[in-house]
Backbone as JSON, one array per atom type, in Angstrom:
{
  "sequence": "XXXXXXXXXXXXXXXXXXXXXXXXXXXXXXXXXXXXXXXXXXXXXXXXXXXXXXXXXXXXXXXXXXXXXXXXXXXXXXXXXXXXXXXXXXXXXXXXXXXX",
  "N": [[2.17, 6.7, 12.0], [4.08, 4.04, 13.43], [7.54, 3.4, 13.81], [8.99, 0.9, 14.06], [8.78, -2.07, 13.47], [7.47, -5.66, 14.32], [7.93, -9.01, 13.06], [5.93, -10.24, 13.48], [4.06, -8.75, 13.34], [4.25, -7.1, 11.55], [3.0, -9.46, 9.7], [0.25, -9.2, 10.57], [-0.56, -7.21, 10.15], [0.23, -6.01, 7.3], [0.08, -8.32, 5.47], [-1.0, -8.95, 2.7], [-4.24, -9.95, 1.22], [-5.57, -12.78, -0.66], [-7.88, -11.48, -2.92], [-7.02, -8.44, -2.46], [-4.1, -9.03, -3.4], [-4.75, -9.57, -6.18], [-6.06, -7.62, -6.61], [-4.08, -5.43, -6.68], [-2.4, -6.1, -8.62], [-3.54, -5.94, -10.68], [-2.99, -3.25, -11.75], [-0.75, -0.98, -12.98], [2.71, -2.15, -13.73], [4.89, 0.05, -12.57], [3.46, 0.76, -10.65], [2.39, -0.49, -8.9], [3.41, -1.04, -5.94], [3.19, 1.06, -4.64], [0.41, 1.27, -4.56], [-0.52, -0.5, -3.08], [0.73, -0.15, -0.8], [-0.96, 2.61, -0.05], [-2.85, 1.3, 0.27], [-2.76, -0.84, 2.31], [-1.78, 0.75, 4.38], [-3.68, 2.82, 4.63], [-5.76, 1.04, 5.31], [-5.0, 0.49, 8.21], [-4.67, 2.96, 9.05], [-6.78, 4.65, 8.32], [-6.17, 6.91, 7.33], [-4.52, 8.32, 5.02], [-1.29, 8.42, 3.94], [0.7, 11.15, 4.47], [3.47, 11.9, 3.38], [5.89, 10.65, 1.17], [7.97, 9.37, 3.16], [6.73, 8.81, 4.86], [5.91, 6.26, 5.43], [7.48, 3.4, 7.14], [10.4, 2.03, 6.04], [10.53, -1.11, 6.72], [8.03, -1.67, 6.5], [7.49, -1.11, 3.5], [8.86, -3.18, 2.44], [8.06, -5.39, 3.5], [5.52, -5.67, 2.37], [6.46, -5.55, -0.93], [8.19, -8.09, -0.79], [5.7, -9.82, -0.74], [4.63, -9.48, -3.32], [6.53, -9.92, -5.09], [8.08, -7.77, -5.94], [10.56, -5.41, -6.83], [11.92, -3.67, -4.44], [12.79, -0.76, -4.71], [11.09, 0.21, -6.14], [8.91, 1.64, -5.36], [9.94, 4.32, -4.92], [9.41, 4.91, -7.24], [6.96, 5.66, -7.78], [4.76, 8.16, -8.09], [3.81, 10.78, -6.18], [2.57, 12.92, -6.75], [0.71, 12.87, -8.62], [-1.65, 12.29, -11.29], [-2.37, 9.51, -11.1], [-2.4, 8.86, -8.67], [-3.91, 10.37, -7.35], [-6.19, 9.03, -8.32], [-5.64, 6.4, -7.32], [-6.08, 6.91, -4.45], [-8.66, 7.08, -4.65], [-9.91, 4.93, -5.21], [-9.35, 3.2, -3.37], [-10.54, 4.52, -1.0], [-13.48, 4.09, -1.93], [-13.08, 1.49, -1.93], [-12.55, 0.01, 0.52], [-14.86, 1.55, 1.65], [-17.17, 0.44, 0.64], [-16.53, -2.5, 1.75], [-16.72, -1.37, 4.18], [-19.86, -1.08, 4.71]],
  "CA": [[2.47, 5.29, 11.98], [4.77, 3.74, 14.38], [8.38, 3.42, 12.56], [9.59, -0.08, 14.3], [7.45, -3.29, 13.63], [8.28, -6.95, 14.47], [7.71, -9.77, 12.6], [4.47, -10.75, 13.63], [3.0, -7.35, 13.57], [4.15, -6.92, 9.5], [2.02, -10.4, 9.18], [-1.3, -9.4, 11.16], [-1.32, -5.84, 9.26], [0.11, -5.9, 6.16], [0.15, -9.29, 4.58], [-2.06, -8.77, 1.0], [-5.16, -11.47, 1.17], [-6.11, -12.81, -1.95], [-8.22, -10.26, -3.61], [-6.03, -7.38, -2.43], [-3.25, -9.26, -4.38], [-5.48, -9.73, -7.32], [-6.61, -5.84, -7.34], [-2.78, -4.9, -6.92], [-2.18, -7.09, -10.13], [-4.04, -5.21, -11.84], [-2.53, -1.89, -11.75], [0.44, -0.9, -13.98], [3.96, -2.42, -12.67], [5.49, 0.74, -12.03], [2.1, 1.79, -9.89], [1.72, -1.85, -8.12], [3.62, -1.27, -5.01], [2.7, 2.1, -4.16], [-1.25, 1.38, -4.41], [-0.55, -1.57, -2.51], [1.06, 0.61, 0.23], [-1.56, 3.39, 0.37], [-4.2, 0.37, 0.65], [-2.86, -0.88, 3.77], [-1.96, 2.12, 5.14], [-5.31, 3.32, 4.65], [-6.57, -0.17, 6.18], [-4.65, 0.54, 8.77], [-4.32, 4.22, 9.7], [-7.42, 5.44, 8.37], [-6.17, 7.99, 6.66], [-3.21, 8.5, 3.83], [-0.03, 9.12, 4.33], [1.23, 12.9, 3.54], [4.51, 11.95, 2.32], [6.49, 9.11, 0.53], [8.49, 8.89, 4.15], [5.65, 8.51, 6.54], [6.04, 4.53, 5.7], [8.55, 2.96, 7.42], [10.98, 0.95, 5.07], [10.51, -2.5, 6.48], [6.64, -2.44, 5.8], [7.48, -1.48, 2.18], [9.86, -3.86, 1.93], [7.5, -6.46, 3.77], [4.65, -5.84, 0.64], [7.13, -5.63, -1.53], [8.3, -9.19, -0.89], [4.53, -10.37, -1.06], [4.57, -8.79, -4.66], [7.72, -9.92, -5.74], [8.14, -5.94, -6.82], [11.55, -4.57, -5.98], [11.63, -2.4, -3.4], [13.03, 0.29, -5.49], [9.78, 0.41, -7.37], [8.34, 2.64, -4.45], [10.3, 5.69, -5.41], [9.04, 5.21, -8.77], [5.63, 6.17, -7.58], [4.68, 9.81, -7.84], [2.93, 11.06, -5.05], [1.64, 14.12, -6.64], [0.26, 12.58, -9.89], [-3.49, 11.56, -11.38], [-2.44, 8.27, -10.75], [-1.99, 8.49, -7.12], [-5.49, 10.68, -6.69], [-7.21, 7.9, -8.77], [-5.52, 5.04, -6.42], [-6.85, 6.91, -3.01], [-10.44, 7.27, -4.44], [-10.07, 3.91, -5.4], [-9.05, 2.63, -2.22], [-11.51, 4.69, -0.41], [-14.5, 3.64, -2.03], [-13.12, -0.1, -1.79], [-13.02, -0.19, 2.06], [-16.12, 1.75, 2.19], [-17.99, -0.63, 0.33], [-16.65, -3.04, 2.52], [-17.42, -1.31, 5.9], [-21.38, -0.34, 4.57]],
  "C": [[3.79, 5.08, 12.71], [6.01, 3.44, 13.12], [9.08, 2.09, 13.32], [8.58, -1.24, 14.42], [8.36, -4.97, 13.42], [7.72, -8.18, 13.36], [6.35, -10.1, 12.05], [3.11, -9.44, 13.75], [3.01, -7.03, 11.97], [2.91, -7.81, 9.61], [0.65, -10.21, 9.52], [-1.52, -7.99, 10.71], [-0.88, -5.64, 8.03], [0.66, -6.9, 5.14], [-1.48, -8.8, 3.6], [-2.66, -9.9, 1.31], [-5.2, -11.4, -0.19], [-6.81, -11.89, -3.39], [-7.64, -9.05, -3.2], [-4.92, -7.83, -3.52], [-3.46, -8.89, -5.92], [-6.05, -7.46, -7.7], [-5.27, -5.16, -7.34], [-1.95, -4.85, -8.4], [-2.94, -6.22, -10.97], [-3.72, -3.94, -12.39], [-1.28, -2.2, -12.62], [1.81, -1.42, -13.19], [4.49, -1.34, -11.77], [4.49, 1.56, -10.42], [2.09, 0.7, -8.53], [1.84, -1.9, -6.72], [3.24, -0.14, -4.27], [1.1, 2.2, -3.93], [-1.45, -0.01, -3.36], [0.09, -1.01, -0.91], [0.15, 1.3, 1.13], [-2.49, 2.1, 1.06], [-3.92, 0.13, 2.09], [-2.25, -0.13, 4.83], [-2.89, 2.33, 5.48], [-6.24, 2.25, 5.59], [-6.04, 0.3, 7.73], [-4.83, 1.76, 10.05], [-5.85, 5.03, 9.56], [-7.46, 6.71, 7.81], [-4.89, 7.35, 5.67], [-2.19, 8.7, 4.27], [0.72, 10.91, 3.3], [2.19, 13.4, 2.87], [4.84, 11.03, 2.33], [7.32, 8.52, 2.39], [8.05, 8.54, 5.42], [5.72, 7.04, 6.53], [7.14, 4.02, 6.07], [9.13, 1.95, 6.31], [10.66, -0.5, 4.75], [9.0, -3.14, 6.13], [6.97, -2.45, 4.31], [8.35, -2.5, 1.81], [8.46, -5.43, 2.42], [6.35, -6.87, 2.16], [5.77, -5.92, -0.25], [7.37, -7.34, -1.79], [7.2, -9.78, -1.31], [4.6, -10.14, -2.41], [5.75, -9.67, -5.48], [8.07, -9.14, -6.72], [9.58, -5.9, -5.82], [11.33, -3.34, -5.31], [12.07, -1.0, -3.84], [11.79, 0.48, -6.15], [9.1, 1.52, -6.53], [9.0, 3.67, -4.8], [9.99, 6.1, -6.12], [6.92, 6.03, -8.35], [5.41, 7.32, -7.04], [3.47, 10.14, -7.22], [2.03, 12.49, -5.28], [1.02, 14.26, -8.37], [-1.24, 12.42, -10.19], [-4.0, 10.79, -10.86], [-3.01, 7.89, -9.21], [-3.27, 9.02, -6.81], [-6.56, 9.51, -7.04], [-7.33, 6.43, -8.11], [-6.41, 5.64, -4.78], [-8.14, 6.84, -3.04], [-10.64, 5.59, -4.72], [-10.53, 2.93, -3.93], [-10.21, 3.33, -0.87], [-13.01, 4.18, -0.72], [-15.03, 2.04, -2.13], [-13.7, 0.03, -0.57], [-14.41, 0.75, 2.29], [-17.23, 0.69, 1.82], [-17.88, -1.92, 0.96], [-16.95, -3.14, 4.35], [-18.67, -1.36, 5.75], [-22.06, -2.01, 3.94]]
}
């Protein structure tokens, strides 16, 4: 993932639509911004990211704002937990069900 994005490039890849918001919301606070990350990552890239620093700051900070989650909340999310395998299968079998 590219590590410098402008304005208008945050808004046309990782503004949250409606039901993304709504399935973010649903997750535990401390979980919210990090499953909300992988998601459009994953929308994005196609794959996962392999560590917490493959995302550049100002996208998490861009979701973040959408959320109104502090941006500190991303550290809180453990990248080598249940949680985090149970958010990628999640997130994979969302967007598949929406490519198929």
């Amino acid at each position: 993932m590219k590590k410098h994005w402008e304005l208008d490039e945050l808004i046309d890849h990782f503004t949250l639509i409606e039901p993304e918001k709504k399935l973010v919301e649903s997750k535990y606070l401390n979980t919210q911004l990090g499953f909300a990350v992988l998601m459009k990552y994953f929308q994005l890239e196609a794959r996962f990211p392999s560590k917490l620093t493959d995302i550049p700051k100002t996208v998490i900070d861009f979701i973040a704002r959408q959320l109104r989650i502090p941006l500190d909340m991303y550290n809180h999310y453990s990248w080598n937990s249940r949680t985090m395998k149970n958010h990628r299968n999640e997130i994979r079998k969302l967007l598949l069900h929406l490519v198929f």
